[in-house]
C-alpha positions, 0 to 999 in steps of 0.5 A: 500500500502507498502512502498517498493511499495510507494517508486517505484511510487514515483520514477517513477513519479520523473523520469516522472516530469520536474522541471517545469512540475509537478509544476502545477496541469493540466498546460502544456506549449502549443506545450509540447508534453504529456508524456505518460498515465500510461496504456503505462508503464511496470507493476512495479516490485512487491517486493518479501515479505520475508517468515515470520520466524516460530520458534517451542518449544516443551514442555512435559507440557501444561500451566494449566494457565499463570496468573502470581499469578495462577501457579509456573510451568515452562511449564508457565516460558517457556512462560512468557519469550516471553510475559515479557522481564524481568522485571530483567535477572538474569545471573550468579546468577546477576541480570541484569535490563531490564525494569529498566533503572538500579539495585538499589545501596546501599547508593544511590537509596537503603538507610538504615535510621534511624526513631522514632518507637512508640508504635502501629507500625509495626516493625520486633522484635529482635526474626524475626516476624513483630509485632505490638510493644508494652511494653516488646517487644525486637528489635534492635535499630538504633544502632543495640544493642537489647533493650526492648521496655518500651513505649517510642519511640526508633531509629529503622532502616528501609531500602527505595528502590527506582526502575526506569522504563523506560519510553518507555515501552508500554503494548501490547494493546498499553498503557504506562506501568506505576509504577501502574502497579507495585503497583497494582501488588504488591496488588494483591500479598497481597490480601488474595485470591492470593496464594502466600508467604507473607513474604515479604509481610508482612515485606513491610511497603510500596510500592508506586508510585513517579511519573509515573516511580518509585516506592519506597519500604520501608520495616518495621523498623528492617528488613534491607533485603540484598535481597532488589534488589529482592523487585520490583513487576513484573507490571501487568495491571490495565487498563486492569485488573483492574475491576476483583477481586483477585478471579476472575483473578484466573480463568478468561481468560483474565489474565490466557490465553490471558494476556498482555504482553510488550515482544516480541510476544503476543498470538495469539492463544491457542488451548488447548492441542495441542499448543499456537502460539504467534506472533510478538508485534508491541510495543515492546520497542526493535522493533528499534532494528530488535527485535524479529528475530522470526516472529511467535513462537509456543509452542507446547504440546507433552506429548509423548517423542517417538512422540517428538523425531520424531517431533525434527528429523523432524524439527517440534520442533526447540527446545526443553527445558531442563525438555522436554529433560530429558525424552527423550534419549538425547545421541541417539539425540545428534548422530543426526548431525542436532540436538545441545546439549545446556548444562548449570549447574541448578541452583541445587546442589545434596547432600547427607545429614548426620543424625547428630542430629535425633529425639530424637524418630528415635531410632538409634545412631549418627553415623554421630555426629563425624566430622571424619566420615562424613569427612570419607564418603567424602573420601570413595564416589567417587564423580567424578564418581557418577557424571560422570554415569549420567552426562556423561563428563559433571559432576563437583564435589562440594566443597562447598553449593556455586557453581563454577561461583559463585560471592561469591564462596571462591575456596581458602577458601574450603577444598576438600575431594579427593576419598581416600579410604586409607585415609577414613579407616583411620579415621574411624578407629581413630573415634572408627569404625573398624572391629574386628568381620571380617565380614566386616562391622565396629564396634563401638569401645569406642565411646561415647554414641554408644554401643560397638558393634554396627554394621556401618548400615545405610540406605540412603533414596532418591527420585524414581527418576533414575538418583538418584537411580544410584548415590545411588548404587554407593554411597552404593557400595563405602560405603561398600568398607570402612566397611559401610553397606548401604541399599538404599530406594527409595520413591516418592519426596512427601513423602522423602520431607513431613512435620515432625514430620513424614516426613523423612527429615523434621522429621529427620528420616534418616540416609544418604539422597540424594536430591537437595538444590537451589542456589541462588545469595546470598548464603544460609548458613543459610541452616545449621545454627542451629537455622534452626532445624525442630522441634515442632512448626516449622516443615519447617526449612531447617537445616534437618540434625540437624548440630549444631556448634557455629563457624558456626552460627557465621560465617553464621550470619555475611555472612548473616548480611553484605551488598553485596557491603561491603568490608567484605562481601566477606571475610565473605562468605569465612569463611562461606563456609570454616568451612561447607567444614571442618564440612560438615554438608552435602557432596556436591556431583555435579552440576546437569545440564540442557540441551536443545536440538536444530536444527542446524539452531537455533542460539543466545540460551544461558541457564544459570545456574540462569535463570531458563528458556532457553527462557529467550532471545528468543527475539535474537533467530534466525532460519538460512535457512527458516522456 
């Protein structure tokens, strides 16, 4: 029986009851006329039952699994924000708690302290690799000067971390969630089987429960992590889980289809190819709250985009999220008046990256070593315009490796190459570049170590993907307007992005390369720092471009060596993107964009540039009008 329906028969057998004759159980005063037998009363009015809200996403991609160490896919991203509130939002490149009852602060639950280090320790050595210290070795002491290990015990600083969680958080099956479960993710994070990155793994000294509520992280002596707000492991569940082996949940169905979650919905149901319906979570910790506003939520799988369009038409997709939507012909669905256009910046921006310093191998000159030139291209390459042919009225141009609605981004700080033609000829003219043959491509002219003669070719590599191959053509086109041949190869994004020393990028074969660095919420200077260069023994690092500037280096390690909650940092970070705007060991191009597409009666979505999900409230979605 409900409780409307218990409510309504306890009214009527209120309305029934004299203050003394419901007293007692069969006594009635002799001569008291009975009142009437409940078969004489009017049926009671049933109470209308609300029509349950049914809400559907559409995703190009089916999930292969939603074990949370098992796949990096987004199709899995989508759905794990309807089964984990959080742990951490990360809005405006701020991470903001969820079921941390608050984010760590420097000096109070985040403290660097000073420990004796003996010989056998794990400790970070001055040359950045966690090693067992011993004679000889160099680290920086507490002191942060380097000092050679000679057997005695010196001053190291490590760095402590304590989390909070909330104490109200339940997982779906009902049990509290705890800090073990914390712990016992961050050891299946470190279990050999588990295919993840164990850098910070292996930088960890210790991660332990204090209690049922906290964990503390405490990295090994030397690594002091200004990412340190990023070092809380996303719970799983041990009650649950615990019995399986790190293999074994690879694969099995009860981490990789039916996990646990303490969000707002759990899974119902998965019919493999054609959609997953999850339904409300009756322990969510915000249910107080009317939360979900979603009675049911459905993914569902359409691989064709003809057939997704129909389905967003029809109103069987309410939404439809940002990589589904790009291969759909968004334009022609923004003309539908009961479909929403949801725009919000990625978390990406596009570049077009210089050859600075090729391999010594790739066997074609420098063309980009002089600062002139590159400062030139920025001034030839109508950047406003590349952005606007495949961000129609929605293309913002870059200044800096740092975005606009950055924390840290120095708007004073950067220097801006505006499309000046004029000007751009000018330079490379006083950088040794000028026609003198007439045929309208430049020549190099005194510079050293280019022959005199050698024809301004280049060629520009990028990805096969359209967008790109439209950029490209008009780069290669205002290029050319400034005596600057260009010949565009595209290729698939496995093979411009390979492994050196025969990968394009990573190898340094390229002349003039287009791609997209993240962004992140501490900005990623050391992108070009020189002591990033791929080369032999490294083939990874990410200063592809081969820029090498000391005033560069050191502006970056000193962005990167303060605390973000210091006085300096901000200073520091905008003398970092200062000197890249002025070198430009890359030419920032635009802000690439994410679009969502909704029905009209679907409200409270708000994409943001740093979470990498639209879904990432789904808990506050609501569907105006029925289902």
């Amino acid at each position: 029986m409900t409780k409307i329906r218990l409510a309504i028969l306890a009214a009527l057998l209120i309305g029934l009851c004299t203050p003394t004759g419901c007293a007692g159980q069969g006594f009635r005063p002799t001569g008291t006329p009975r009142p009437p037998t409940p078969t004489s009363l009017p049926p009671p009015t049933p109470s209308p039952t609300p029509e349950p809200k049914r809400l559907t996403i559409c995703l190009q991609e089916e999930p292969e699994t939603l074990y949370l160490y098992g796949t990096e896919s987004l199709a899995a991203e989508h759905v794990w924000q309807a089964l984990y509130d959080g742990p951490v939002d990360t809005l405006d490149y701020e991470r903001e708690p969820v079921i941390l009852t608050e984010m760590p602060k420097l000096g109070e639950t985040a403290r660097v302290e000073t420990v004796a280090v003996r010989q056998g320790d794990r400790v970070l050595s001055a040359g950045g690799s966690v090693m067992t210290i011993g004679p000889g070795m160099m680290v920086y002491d507490g002191s942060g000067e380097r000092t050679i290990f000679r057997g005695e015990p010196v001053e190291m600083e490590r760095m402590v971390v304590t989390f909070t969680l909330r104490s109200d958080i339940r997982w779906s099956d009902g049990e509290p969630l705890t800090a073990d479960d914390s712990i016992y993710s961050f050891e299946l994070a470190a279990d050999p089987a588990t295919p993840t990155d164990k850098q910070i793994l292996e930088r960890t000294a210790d991660y332990r429960a204090v209690g049922e509520h906290q964990v503390v992280w405490e990295g090994v002596p030397g690594f002091l992590d200004r990412g340190y707000l990023e070092n809380f492991w996303h719970p799983l569940p041990r009650h649950a889980w615990g019995d399986l082996s790190a293999t074994e949940l690879l694969s099995t169905d009860v981490s990789s289809r039916m996990p646990l979650g303490w969000g707002p919905f759990t899974i119902g149901a998965w019919v493999a190819g054609d959609s997953m319906i999850l339904r409300r979570n009756p322990t969510y910790f915000r249910a107080s709250e009317g939360l979900p506003r979603i009675d049911e939520l459905t993914y569902r799988f359409i691989a064709d985009a003809q057939e997704l369009a129909l389905h967003l038409q029809a109103g069987t997709c309410h939404v439809v999220t940002h990589e589904t939507a790009a291969a759909l012909n968004v334009d022609a669905l923004r003309s539908l008046p009961e479909v929403t256009a949801m725009v919000s910046a990625d978390d990406a921006w596009e570049l077009m990256a210089f050859g600075i310093t090729p391999a010594s191998d790739h066997g074609r000159p420098d063309f980009f070593e002089d600062v002139r030139v590159r400062q030139a291209v920025a001034q030839c390459v109508d950047r406003q315009g590349a952005a606007d042919a495949v961000l129609p009225g929605k293309g913002h141009v870059l200044h800096s490796y740092v975005p606009p609605g950055h924390p840290t981004y120095a708007a004073e700080a950067v220097a801006e190459w505006p499309y000046d033609p004029q000007a751009a000829q000018e330079l490379l003219a006083q950088a040794g570049w000028y026609d003198e043959d007439g045929d309208g491509i430049r020549e190099a002219h005194g510079i050293p170590e280019i022959q005199d003669g050698t024809s301004f070719r280049v060629t520009y590599d990028t990805t096969d993907d359209a967008s790109r191959a439209a950029v490209a053509a008009r780069v290669a086109t205002d290029l050319r307007a400034c005596g600057i041949a260009v010949t565009v190869e595209t290729m698939p994004a496995a093979e411009l992005f390979a492994a050196g020393p025969e990968g394009a990028l990573f190898g340094r074969r390229f002349d003039l390369a287009q791609f997209a660095w993240p962004a992140r919420g501490v900005p990623l200077c050391d992108l070009f720092v020189s002591s990033e260069i791929p080369q032999s023994g490294d083939w990874n690092r990410p200063n592809v471009v081969g820029f090498i500037d000391d005033s560069y280096d050191q502006a970056c390690q000193e962005a990167l060596a303060a605390w973000p909650e210091s006085g300096t940092y901000a200073a520091a970070q905008a003398e970092a993107q200062r000197l890249f705007s002025e070198r430009l060991p890359v030419l920032p191009l635009f802000v690439r964009q994410k679009v969502m597409l909704a029905r009209s009666g679907v409200r409270a979505l708000a994409p943001n540039a740093s979470e990498a999900s639209g879904v990432w409230n789904v808990e506050v979605w609501e569907l105006a009008g029925g289902r």
